[in-house]
C-alpha positions as CSV (number, residue, x, y, z in Angstrom):
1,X,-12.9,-140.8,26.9
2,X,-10.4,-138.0,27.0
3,X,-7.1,-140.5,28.1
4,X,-8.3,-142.8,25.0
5,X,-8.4,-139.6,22.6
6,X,-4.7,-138.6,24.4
7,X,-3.6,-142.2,24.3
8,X,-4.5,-142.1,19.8
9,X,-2.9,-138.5,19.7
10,X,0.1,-139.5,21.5
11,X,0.6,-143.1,19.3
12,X,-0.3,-140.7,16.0
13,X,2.7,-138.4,16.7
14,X,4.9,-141.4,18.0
15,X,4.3,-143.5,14.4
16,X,5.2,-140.2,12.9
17,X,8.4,-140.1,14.2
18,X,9.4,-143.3,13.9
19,X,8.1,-143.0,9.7
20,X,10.7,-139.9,9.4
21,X,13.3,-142.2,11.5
22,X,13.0,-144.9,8.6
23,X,12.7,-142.6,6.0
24,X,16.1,-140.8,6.7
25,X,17.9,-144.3,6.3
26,X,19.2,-144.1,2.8
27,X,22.6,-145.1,2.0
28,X,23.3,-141.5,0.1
29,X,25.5,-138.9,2.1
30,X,24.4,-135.8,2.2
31,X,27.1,-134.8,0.1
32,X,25.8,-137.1,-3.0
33,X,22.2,-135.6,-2.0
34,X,23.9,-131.7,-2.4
35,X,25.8,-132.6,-5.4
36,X,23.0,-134.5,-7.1
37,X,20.5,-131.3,-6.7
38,X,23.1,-129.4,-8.0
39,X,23.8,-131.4,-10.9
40,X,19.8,-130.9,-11.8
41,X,20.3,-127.2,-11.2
42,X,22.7,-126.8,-13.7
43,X,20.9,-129.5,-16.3
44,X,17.5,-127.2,-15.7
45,X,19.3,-123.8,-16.2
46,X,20.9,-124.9,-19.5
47,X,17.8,-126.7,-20.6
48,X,15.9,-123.2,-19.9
49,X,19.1,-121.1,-21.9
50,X,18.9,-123.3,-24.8
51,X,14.9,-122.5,-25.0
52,X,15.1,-119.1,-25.4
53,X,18.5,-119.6,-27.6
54,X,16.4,-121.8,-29.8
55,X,13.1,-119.0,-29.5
56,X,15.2,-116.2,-30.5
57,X,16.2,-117.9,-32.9
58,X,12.9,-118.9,-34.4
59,X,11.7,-115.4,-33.9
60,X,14.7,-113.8,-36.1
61,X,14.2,-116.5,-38.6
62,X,11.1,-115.0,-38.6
63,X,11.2,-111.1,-39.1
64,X,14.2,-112.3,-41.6
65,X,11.7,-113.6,-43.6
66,X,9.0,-111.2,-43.4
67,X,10.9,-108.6,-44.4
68,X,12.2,-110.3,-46.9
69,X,9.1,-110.7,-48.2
70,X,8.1,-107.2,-47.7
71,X,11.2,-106.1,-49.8
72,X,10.3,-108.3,-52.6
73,X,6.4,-106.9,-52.5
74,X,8.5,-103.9,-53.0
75,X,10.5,-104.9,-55.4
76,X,7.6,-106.5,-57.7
77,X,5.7,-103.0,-57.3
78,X,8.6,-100.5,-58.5
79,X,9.2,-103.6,-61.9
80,X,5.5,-102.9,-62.1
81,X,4.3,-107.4,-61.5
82,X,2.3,-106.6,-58.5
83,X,-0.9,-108.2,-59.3
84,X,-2.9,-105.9,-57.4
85,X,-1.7,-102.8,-59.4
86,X,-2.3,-105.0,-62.9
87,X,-6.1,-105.6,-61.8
88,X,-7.0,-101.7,-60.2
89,X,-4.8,-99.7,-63.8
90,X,-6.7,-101.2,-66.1
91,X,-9.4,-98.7,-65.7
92,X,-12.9,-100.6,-64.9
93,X,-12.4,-100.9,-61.0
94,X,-15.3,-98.0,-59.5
95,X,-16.0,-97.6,-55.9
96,X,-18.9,-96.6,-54.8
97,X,-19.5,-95.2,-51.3
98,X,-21.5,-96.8,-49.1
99,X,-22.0,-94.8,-45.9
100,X,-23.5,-91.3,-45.7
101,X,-22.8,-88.6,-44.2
102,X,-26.8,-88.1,-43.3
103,X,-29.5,-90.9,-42.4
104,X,-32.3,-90.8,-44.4
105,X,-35.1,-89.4,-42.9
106,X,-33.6,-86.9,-40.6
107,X,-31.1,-83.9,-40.6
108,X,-28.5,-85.4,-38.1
109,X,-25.3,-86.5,-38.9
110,X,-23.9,-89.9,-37.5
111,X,-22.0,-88.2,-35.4
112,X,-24.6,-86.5,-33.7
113,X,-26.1,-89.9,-33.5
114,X,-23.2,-91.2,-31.7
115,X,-23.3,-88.9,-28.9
116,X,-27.2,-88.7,-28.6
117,X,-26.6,-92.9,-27.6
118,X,-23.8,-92.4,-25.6
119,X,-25.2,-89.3,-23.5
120,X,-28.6,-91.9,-23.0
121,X,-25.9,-94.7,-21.9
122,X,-24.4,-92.4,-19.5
123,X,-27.8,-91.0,-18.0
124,X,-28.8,-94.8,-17.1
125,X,-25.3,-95.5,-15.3
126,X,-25.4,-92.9,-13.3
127,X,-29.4,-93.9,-12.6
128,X,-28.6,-97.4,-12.0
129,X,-25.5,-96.3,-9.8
130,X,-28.0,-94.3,-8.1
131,X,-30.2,-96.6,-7.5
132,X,-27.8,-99.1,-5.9
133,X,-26.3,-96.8,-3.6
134,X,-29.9,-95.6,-2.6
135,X,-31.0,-99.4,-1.8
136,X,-28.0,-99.9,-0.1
137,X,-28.0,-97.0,2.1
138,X,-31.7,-98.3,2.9
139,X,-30.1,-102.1,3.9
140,X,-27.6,-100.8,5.9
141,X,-30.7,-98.3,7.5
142,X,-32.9,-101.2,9.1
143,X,-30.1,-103.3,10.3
């Protein structure tokens, strides 16, 4: 059993060598095979330097444009044709607030609130940290 286990193993590796053997064959030169990587180096590393050429580009057409637009916004304020300045001067816009600075009912502010929940949030991770160290501690205790 063993010499017909040997006997595969040995014919495995032997196939293998003769597959690189007719693999190496080619009728390149190693030189051609250097040159030709090269060549594909160079075509990859200009390919790469006309991408970011081409995205720097883009991205200072860009910020050309929007502060371009941004000047003109400026521009239509000061000669008074922004449209948001036409609709808020003519005197009916009103705002009316909508949050308080008390919650009906009780005499703390939402601040106060704020912290109450968060101090509650805190409490229960350090009890649930607690708690999983404490169980753990009780694993590693009884094995």
């Amino acid at each position: 059993m063993n010499k017909k286990i040997l006997a595969i193993i040995i014919l495995l590796i032997m196939s293998l060598f003769f597959s690189v053997y007719s693999f190496a064959t080619n009728d390149t030169t190693f030189g051609d095979e250097v040159m030709d990587s090269v060549d594909k180096s160079k075509e990859s590393i200009q390919n790469a330097g006309e991408q970011v050429k081409n995205i720097t580009s883009d991205i200072g057409n860009e910020i050309q444009g929007t502060l371009h637009n941004a000047g003109q916004g400026m521009q239509d304020v000061l000669d008074g044709n922004d449209s948001m300045s036409s609709e808020t001067q003519s005197g009916d816009y009103t705002a009316t607030r909508t949050a308080t600075d008390q919650i009906t009912g009780t005499t703390m502010s939402n601040t106060a609130w704020v912290w109450l929940i968060l101090g509650i949030v805190g409490v229960v991770i350090v009890a649930l940290t607690w708690y999983y160290v404490s169980q753990n501690t009780d694993y590693m205790k009884k094995n």
